[in-house]
C-alpha positions as CSV (number, residue, x, y, z in Angstrom):
1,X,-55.1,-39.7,-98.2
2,X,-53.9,-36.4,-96.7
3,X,-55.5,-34.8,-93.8
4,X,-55.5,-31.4,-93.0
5,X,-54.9,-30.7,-89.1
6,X,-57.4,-27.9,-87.8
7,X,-56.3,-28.2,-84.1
8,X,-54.6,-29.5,-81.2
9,X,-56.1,-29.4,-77.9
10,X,-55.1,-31.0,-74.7
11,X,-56.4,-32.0,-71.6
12,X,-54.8,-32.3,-68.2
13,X,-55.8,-34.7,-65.7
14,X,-54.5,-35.7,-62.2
15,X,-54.5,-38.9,-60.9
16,X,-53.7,-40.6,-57.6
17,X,-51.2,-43.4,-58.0
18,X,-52.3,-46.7,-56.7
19,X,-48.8,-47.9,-56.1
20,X,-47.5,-44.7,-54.3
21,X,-50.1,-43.1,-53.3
22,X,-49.0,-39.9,-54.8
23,X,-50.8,-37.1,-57.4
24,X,-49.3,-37.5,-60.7
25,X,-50.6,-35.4,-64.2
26,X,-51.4,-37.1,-67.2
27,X,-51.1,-35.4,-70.3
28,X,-53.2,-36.0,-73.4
29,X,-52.8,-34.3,-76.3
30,X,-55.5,-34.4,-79.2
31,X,-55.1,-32.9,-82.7
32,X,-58.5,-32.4,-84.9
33,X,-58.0,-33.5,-88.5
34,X,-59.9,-33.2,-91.4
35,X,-60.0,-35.8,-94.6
36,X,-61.7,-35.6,-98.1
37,X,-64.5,-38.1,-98.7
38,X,-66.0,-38.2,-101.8
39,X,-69.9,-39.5,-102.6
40,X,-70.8,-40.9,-106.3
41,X,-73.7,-38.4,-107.2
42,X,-75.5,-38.2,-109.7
43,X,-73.5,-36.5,-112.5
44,X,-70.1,-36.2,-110.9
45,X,-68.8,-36.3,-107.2
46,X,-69.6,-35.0,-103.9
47,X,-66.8,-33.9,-102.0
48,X,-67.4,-33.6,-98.0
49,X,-65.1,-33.8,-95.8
50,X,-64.5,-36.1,-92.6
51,X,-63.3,-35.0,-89.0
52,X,-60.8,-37.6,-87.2
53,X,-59.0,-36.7,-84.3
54,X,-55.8,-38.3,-82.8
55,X,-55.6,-38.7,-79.0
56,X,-52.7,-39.7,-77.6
57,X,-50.5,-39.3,-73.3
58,X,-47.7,-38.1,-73.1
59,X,-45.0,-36.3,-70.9
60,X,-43.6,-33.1,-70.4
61,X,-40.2,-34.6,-72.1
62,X,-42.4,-36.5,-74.6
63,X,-43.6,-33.6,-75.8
64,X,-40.1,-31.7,-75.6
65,X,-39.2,-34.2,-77.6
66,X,-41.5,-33.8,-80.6
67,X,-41.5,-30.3,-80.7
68,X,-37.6,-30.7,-81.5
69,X,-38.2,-33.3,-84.2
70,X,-41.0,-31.0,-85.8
71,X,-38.2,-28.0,-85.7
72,X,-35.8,-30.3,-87.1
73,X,-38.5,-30.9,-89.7
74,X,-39.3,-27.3,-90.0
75,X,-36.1,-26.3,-90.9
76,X,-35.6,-29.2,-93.3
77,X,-38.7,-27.4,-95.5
78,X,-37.4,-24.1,-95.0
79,X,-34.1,-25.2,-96.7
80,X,-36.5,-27.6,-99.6
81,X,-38.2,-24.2,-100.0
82,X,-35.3,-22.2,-100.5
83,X,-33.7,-24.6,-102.9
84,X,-37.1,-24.3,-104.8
85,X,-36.8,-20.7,-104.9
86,X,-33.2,-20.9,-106.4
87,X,-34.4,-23.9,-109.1
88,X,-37.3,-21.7,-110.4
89,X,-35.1,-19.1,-110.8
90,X,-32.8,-20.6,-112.8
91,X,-35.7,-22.7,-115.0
92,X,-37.3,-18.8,-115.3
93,X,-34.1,-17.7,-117.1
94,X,-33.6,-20.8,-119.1
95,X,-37.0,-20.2,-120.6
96,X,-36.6,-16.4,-120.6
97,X,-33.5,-17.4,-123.0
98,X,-34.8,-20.6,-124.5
99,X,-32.6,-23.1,-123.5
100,X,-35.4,-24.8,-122.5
């Protein structure tokens, strides 16, 4: 079922490192979700929706990292997006012309 994200947070937190006795920062980042859920009523459905959140550490190049795959994966949807444009142009003069 498809979520909807409706934020990311992130917490910072400093630890002292047992093996070399030295400050290091962990980084968690969190990203608030929401999902349908539906209820059986009577005469039809309730539709309500359920918060998840995803918690996860990472790094400073961890995150570096997914913030070039998700502009990799922007870019891929702004090219889908533009080919859409171009298909429904050409499908709104097919029909405009009835070859269709």
């Amino acid at each position: 079922m498809t979520q909807t994200i409706l934020e990311v947070r992130s917490n910072q937190l400093f630890t002292i490192s047992p093996v070399d006795k030295k400050i290091h920062a962990q980084y968690e980042i969190i990203i608030v979700a929401a999902k349908p859920k539906y209820k059986n009523v009577k005469g039809g459905f309730e539709r309500t929706a359920e918060v998840e959140e995803l918690r996860f550490d990472c790094s400073a190049k961890g995150l570096q990292g997914m913030i070039a795959q998700l502009q990799l994966l922007a870019a891929s949807i702004n090219q889908t997006e533009q080919i859409e444009a171009a298909m429904n142009q050409v499908i709104n003069i097919a029909f405009k012309t009835e070859q269709i």
